[in-house]
KEKE-3310 file (N, C-alpha, C; in steps of 0.2 Angstrom, whole numbers, plus 5000, padded with zeros to 4 digits):
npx = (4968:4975:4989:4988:5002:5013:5019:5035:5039:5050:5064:5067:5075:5079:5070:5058:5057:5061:5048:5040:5043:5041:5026:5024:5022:5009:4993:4976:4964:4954:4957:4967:4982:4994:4995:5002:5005:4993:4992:4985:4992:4994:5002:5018:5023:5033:5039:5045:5050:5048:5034:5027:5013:5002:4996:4982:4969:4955:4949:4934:4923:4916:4922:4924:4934:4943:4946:4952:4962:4969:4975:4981:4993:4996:5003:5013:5022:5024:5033:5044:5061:5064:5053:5041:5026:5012:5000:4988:4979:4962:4961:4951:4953:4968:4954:4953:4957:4959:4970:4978:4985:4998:5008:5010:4999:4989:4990:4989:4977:4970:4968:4966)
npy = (5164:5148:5139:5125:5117:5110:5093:5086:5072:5061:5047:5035:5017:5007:5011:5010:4996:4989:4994:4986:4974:4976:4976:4965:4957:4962:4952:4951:4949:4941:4931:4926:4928:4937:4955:4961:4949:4946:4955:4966:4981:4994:5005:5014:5029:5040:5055:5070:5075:5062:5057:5042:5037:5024:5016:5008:4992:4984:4969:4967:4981:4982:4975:4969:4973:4984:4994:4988:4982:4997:5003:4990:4992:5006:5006:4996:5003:5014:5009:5010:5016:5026:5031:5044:5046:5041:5039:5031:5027:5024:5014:5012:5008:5004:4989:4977:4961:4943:4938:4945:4941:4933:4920:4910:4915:4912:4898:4895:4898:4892:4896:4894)
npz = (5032:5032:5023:5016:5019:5006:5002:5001:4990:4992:4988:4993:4992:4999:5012:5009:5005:5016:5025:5017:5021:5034:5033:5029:5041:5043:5046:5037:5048:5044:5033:5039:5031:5026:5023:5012:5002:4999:4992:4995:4997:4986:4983:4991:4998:5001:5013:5016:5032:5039:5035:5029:5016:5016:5003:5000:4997:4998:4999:4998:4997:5008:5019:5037:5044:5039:5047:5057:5050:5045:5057:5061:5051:5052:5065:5065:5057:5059:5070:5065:5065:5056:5054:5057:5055:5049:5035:5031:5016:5009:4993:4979:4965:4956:4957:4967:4964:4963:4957:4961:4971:4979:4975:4986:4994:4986:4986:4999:5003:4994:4981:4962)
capx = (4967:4981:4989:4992:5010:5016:5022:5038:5041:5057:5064:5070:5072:5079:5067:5051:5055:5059:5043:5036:5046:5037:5020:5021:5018:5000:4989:4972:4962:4948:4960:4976:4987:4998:4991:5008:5005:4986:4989:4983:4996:4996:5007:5020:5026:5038:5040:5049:5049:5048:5029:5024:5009:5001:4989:4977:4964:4952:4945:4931:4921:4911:4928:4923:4941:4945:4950:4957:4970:4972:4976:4988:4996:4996:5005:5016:5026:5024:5036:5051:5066:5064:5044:5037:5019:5007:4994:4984:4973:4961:4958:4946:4956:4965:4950:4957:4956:4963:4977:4986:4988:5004:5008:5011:4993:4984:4991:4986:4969:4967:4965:4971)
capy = (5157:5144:5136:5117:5114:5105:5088:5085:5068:5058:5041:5030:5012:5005:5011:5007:4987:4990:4995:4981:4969:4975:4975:4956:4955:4962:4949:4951:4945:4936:4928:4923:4931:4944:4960:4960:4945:4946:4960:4974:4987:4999:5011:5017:5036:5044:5061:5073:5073:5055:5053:5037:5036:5019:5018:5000:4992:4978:4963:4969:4985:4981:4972:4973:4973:4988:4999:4984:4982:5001:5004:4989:4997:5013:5003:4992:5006:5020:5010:5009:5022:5031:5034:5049:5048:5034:5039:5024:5028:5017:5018:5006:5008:4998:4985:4970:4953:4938:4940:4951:4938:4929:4912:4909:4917:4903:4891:4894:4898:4886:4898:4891)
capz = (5030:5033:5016:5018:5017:5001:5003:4995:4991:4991:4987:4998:4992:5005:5018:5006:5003:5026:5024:5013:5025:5042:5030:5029:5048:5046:5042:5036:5052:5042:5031:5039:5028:5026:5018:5006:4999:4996:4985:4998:4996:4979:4985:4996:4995:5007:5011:5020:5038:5040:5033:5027:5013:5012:5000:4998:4994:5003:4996:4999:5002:5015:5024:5040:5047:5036:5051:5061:5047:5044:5062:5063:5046:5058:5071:5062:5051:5063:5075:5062:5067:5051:5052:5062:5054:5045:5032:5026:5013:5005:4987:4975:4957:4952:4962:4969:4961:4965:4954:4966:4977:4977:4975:4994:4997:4980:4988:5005:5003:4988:4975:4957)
cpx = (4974:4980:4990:4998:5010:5019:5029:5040:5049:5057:5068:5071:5073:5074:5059:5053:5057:5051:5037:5037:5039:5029:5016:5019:5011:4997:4983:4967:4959:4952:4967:4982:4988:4994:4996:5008:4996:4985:4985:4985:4996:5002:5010:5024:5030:5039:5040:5047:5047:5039:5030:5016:5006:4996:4987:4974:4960:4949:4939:4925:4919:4916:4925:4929:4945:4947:4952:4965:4972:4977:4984:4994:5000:5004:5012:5025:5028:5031:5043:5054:5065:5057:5041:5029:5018:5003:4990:4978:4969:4959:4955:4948:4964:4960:4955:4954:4960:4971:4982:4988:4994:5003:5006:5003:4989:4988:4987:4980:4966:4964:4969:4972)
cpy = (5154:5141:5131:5119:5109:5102:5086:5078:5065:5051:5038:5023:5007:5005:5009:4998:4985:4989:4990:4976:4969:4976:4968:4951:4957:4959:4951:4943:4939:4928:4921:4924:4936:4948:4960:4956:4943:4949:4967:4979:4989:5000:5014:5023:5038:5051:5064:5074:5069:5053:5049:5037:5030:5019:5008:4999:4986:4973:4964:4977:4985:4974:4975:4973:4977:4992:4996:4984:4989:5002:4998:4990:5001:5009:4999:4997:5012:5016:5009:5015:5027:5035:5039:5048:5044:5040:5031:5027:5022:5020:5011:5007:5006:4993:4980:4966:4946:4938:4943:4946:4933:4924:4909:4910:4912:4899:4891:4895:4894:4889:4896:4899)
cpz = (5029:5026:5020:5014:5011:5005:5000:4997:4991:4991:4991:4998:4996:5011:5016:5007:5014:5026:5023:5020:5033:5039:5029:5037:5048:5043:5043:5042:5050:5038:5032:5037:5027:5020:5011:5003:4995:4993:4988:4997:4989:4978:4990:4995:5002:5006:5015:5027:5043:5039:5029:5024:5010:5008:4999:4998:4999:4997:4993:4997:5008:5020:5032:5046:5044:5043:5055:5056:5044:5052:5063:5056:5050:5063:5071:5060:5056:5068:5071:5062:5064:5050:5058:5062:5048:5042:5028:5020:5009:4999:4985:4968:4959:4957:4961:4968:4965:4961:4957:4970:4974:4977:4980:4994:4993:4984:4996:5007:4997:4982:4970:4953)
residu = (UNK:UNK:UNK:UNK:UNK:UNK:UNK:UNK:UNK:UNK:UNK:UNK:UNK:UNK:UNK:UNK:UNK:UNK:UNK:UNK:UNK:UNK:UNK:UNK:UNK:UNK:UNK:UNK:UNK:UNK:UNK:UNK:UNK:UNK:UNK:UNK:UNK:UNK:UNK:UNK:UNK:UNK:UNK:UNK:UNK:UNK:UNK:UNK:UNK:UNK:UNK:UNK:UNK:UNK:UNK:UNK:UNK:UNK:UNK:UNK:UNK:UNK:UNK:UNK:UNK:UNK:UNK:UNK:UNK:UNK:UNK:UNK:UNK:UNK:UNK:UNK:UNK:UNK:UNK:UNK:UNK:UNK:UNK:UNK:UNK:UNK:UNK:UNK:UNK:UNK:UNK:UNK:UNK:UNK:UNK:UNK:UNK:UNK:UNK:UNK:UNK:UNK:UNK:UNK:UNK:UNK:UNK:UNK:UNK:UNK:UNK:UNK)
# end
């Protein structure tokens, strides 16, 4: 029986807000807007041998552009020098409200 290898995390804050940075090119196809500003990313973990853990969230459940915007997540992050390997996870706690979404994103969708 094979053990799964432990993960050991580490911190990097520099290469997390990189991160963020090349996060605000994937928009949410249905919307227009960037996933970072609408409040889609949780969490981003880092961990040793250049994985990347995104964790987020959809609008939705039934998004049906959930594995359009994992994949360009996938796509996006994976090509930064420092990244060997993408995980996207999706979670539903905390649930997404409109509240997450920045000001940039109320205003451009006309939410108050």
């Amino acid at each position: 029986m094979d053990e799964q290898k432990k993960r050991v995390q580490i911190e990097n804050e520099e290469l997390t807000k990189k991160i963020f940075t090349t996060l605000e090119k994937v928009e949410d196809p249905e919307l227009g807007i960037d996933i970072v500003n609408l409040g889609l990313i949780n969490e981003i973990n880092l961990y040793e041998e250049a994985l990347v853990e995104v964790k987020m969230t959809l609008t939705t459940m039934g998004c049906p552009f959930a594995d359009q915007i994992q994949e360009d997540i996938r796509q996006a992050v994976v090509n930064l020098d420092e990244v060997n390997q993408v995980e996207v996870k999706l979670v539903w706690y905390p649930a997404w409200t409109p509240e997450r979404m920045s000001r940039y994103a109320r205003i451009a969708l006309g939410v108050r």
